[in-house]
C-alpha positions as YAML, in Angstrom:
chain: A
units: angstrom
residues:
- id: 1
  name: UNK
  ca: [4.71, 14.90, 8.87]
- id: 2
  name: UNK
  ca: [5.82, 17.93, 6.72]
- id: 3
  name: UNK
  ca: [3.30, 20.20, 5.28]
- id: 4
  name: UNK
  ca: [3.31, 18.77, 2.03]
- id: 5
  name: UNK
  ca: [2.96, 15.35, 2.63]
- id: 6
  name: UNK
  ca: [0.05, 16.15, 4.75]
- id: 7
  name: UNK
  ca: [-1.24, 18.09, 2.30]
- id: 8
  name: UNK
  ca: [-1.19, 15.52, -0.19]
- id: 9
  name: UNK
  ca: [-2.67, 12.63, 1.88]
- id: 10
  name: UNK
  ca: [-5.49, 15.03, 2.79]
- id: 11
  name: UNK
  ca: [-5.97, 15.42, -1.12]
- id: 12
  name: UNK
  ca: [-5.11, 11.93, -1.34]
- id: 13
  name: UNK
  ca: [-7.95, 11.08, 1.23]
- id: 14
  name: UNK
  ca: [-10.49, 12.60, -0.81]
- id: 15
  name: UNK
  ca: [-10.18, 11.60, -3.97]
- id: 16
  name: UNK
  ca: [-9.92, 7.74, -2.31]
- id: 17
  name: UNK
  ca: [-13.21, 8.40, 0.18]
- id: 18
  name: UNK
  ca: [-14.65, 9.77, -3.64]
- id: 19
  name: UNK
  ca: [-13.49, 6.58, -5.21]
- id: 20
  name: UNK
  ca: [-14.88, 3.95, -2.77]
- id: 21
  name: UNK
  ca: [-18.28, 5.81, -1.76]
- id: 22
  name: UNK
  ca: [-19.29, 5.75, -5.51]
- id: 23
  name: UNK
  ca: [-17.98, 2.78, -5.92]
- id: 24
  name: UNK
  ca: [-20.08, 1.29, -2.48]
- id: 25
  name: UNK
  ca: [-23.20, 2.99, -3.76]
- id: 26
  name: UNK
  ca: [-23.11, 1.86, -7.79]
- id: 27
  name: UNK
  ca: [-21.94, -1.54, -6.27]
- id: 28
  name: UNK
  ca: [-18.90, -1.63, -7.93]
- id: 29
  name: UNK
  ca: [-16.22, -1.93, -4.84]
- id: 30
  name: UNK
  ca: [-14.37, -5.00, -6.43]
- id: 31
  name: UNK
  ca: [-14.65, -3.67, -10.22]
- id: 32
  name: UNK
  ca: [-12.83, -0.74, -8.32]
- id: 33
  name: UNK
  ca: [-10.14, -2.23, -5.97]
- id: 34
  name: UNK
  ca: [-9.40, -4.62, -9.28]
- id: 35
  name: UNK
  ca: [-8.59, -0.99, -11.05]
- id: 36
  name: UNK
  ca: [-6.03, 0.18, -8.04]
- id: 37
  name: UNK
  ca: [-4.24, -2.81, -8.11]
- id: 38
  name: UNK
  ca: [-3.91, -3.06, -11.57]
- id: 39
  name: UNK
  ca: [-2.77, 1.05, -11.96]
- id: 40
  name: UNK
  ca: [-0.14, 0.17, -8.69]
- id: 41
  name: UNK
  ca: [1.25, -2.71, -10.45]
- id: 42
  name: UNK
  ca: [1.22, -0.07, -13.92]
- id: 43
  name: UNK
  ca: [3.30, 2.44, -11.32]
- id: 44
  name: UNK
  ca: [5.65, -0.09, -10.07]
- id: 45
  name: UNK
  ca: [6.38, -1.31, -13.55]
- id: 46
  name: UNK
  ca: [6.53, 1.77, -15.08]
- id: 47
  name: UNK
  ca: [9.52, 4.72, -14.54]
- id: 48
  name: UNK
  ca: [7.75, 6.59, -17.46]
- id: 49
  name: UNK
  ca: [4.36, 6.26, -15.71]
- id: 50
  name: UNK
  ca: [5.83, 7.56, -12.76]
- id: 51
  name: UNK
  ca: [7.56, 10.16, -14.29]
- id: 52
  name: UNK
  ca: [4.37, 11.45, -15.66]
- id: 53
  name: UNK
  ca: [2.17, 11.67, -12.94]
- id: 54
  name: UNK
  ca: [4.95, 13.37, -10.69]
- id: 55
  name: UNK
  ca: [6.53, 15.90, -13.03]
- id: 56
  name: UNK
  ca: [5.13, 19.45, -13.69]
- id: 57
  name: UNK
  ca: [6.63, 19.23, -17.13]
- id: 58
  name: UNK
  ca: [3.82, 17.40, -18.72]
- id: 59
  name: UNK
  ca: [0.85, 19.95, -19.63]
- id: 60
  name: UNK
  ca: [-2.63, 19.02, -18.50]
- id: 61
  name: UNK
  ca: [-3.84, 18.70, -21.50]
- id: 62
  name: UNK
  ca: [-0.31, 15.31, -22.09]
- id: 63
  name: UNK
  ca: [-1.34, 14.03, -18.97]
- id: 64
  name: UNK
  ca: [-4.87, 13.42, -19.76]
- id: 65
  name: UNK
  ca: [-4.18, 11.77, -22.56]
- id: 66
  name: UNK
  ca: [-1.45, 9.58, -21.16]
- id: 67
  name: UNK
  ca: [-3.94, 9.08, -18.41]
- id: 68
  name: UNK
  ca: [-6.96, 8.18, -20.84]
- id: 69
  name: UNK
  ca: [-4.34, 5.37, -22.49]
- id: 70
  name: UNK
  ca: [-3.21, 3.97, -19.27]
- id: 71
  name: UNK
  ca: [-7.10, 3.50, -18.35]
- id: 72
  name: UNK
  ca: [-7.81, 1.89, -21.83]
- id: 73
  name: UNK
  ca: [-4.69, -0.29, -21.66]
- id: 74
  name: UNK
  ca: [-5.41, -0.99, -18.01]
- id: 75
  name: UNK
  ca: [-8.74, -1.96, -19.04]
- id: 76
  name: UNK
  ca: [-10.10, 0.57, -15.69]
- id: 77
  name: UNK
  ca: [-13.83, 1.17, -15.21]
- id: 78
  name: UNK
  ca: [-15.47, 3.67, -16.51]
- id: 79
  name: UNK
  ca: [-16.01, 5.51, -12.67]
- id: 80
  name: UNK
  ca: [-12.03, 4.67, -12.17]
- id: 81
  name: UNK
  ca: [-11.22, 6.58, -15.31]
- id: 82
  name: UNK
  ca: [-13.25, 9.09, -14.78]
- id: 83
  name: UNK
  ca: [-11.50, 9.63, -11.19]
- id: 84
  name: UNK
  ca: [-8.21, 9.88, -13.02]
- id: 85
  name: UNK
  ca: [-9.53, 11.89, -15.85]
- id: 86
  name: UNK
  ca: [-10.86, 14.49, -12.92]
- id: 87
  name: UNK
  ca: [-7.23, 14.17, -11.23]
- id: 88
  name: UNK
  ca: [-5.25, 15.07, -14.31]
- id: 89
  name: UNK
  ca: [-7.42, 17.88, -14.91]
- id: 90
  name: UNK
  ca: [-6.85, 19.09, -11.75]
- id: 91
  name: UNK
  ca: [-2.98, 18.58, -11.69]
- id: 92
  name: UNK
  ca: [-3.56, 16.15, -8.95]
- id: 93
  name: UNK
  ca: [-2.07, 13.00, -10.12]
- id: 94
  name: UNK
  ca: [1.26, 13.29, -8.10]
- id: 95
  name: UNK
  ca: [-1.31, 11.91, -5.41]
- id: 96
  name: UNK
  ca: [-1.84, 9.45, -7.32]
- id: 97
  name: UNK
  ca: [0.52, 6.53, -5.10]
- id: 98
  name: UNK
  ca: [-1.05, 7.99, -1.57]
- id: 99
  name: UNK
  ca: [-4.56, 7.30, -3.36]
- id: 100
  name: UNK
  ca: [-3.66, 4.06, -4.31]
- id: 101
  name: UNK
  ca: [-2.26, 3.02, -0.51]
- id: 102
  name: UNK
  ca: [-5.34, 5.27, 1.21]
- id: 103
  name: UNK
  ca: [-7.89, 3.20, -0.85]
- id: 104
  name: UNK
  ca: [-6.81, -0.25, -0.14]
- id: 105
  name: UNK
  ca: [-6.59, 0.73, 4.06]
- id: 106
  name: UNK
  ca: [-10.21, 1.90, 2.81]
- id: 107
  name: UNK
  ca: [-11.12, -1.95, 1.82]
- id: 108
  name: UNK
  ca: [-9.29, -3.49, 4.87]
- id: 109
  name: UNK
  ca: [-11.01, -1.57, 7.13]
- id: 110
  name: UNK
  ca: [-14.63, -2.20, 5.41]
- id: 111
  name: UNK
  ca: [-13.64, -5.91, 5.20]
- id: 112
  name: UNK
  ca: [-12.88, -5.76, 8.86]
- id: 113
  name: UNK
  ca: [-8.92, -6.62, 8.04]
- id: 114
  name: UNK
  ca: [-5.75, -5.26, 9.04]
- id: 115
  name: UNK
  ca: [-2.61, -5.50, 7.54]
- id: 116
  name: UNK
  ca: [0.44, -6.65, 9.12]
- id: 117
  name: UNK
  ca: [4.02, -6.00, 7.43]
- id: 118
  name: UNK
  ca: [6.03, -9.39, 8.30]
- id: 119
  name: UNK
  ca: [10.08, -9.12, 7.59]
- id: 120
  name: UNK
  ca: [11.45, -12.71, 7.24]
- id: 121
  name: UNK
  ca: [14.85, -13.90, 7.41]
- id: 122
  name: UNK
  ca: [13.86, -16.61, 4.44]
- id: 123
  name: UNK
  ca: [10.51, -17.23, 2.61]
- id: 124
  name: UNK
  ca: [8.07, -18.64, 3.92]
- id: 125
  name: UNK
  ca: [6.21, -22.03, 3.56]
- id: 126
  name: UNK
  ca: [2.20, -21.83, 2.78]
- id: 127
  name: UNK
  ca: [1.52, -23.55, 6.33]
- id: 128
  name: UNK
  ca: [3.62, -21.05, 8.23]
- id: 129
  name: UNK
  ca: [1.67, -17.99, 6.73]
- id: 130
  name: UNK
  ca: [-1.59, -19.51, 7.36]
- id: 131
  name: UNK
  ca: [-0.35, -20.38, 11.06]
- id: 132
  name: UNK
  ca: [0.88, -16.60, 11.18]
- id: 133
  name: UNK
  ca: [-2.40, -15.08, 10.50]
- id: 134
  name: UNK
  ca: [-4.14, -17.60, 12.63]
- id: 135
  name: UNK
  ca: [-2.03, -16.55, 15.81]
- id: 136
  name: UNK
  ca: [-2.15, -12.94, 14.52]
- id: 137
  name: UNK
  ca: [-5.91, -13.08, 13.83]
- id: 138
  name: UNK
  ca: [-5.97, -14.52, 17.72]
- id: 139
  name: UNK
  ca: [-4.67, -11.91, 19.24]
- id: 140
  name: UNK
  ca: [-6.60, -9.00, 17.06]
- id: 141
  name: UNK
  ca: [-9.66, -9.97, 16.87]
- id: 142
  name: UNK
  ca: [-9.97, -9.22, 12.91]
- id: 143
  name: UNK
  ca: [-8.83, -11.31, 9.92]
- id: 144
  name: UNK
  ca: [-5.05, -10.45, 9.00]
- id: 145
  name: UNK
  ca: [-3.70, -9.58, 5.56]
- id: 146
  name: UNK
  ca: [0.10, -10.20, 5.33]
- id: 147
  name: UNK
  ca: [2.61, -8.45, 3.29]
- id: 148
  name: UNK
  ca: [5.56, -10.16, 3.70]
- id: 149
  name: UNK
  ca: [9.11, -9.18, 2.91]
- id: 150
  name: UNK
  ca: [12.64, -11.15, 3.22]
- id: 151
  name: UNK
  ca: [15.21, -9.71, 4.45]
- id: 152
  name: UNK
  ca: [18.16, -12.06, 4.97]
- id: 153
  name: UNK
  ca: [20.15, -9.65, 7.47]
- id: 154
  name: UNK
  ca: [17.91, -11.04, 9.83]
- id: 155
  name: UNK
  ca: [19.92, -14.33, 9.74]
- id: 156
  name: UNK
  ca: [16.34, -15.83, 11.20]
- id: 157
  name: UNK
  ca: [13.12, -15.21, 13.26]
- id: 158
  name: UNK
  ca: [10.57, -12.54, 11.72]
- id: 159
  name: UNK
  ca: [10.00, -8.66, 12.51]
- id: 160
  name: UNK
  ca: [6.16, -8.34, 12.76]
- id: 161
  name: UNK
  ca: [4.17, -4.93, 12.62]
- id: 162
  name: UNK
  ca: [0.82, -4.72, 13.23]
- id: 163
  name: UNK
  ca: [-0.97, -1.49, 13.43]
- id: 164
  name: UNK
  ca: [1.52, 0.76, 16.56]
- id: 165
  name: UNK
  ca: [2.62, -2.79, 17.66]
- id: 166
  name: UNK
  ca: [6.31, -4.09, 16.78]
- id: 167
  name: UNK
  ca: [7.04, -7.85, 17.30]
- id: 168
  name: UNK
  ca: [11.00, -8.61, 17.00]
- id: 169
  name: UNK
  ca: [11.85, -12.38, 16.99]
- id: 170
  name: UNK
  ca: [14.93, -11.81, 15.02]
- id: 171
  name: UNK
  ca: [18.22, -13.33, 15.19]
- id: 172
  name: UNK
  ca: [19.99, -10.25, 14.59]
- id: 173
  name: UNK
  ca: [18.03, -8.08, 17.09]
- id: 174
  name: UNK
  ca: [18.68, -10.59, 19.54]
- id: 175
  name: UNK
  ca: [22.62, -10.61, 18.70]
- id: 176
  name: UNK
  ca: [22.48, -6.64, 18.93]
- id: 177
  name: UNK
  ca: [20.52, -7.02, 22.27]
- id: 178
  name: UNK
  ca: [23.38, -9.71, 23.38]
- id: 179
  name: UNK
  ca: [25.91, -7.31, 21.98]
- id: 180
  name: UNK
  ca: [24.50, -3.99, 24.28]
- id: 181
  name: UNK
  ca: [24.54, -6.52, 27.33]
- id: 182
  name: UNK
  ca: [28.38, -7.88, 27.14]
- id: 183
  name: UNK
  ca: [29.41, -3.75, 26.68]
- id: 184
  name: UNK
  ca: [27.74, -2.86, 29.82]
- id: 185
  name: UNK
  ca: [29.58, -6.08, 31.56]
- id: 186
  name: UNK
  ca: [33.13, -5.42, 30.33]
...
């Protein structure tokens, strides 16, 4: 990891530990994981947002008042707001996307969950999620939030990550694998 990066999720970090504590002790955890998701669906949506919060062009003084009408529009909580009130101050809202991410593992892991990125060849069906995270919930131990992707290169199977752990039941892995095999034959 480069020096910045780390720097950044170690500012990240903080401001995200900040976030849920207060939010734990006021009793306000879901009032404040409703406020992430709404400002990472406000980042994804936006290119102006985005632009803001990572661009040292904007004065402190712009940013906190972009910032202040994001949180109204956004509806955020008061403690939310306040965070990203305190962050534009600071000049620390290019952390802003690292918060976001750091927060949520924050909730999974106080919820006992893990996440597990699934890559599938085609979407898929209600009954085959729920048997995913039953056979990944199985062999974890924890309950299993997916976040699933398609990916039709895959021509079928899935690519499952969960934690360090890499399942590959993919067509096309399997071709490549086929493919290394029939070079070392001929």
């Amino acid at each position: 990891m480069s020096e910045t990066s780390s720097l950044s999720a170690s500012i990240a970090g903080r401001y995200a530990t900040a976030l849920f504590e207060l939010a734990q002790e006021s009793g306000a955890l879901e009032t404040a994981e409703a406020d992430i998701a709404r400002l990472a669906e406000a980042l994804e949506a936006s290119e102006d947002l985005r632009s803001l919060i990572a661009s040292p062009i904007y004065s402190r003084d712009a940013q906190s008042r972009a910032m202040a009408a994001v949180g109204k529009a956004l509806d955020l909580s008061e403690l939310t707001g306040n965070l990203i009130g305190l962050m534009a101050a600071k000049r620390r809202l290019f952390v802003l996307p690292q918060l976001i991410s750091t927060f949520r593992a924050l909730m999974a892991e106080y919820r006992g969950e893990i996440t597990a990125e699934v890559t599938a060849a085609r979407a898929l069906s209600d009954a085959q999620l729920a048997s995913l995270s039953e056979t990944l919930k199985g062999a974890t131990g924890r309950e299993v939030k997916l976040n699933v992707k398609v990916d039709e290169d895959l021509i079928g199977g899935l690519i499952v990550k969960v934690g360090s752990r890499m399942i590959d039941t993919s067509i096309r892995s399997r071709l490549a694998s086929l493919q290394n095999v029939m070079k070392e034959v001929g």
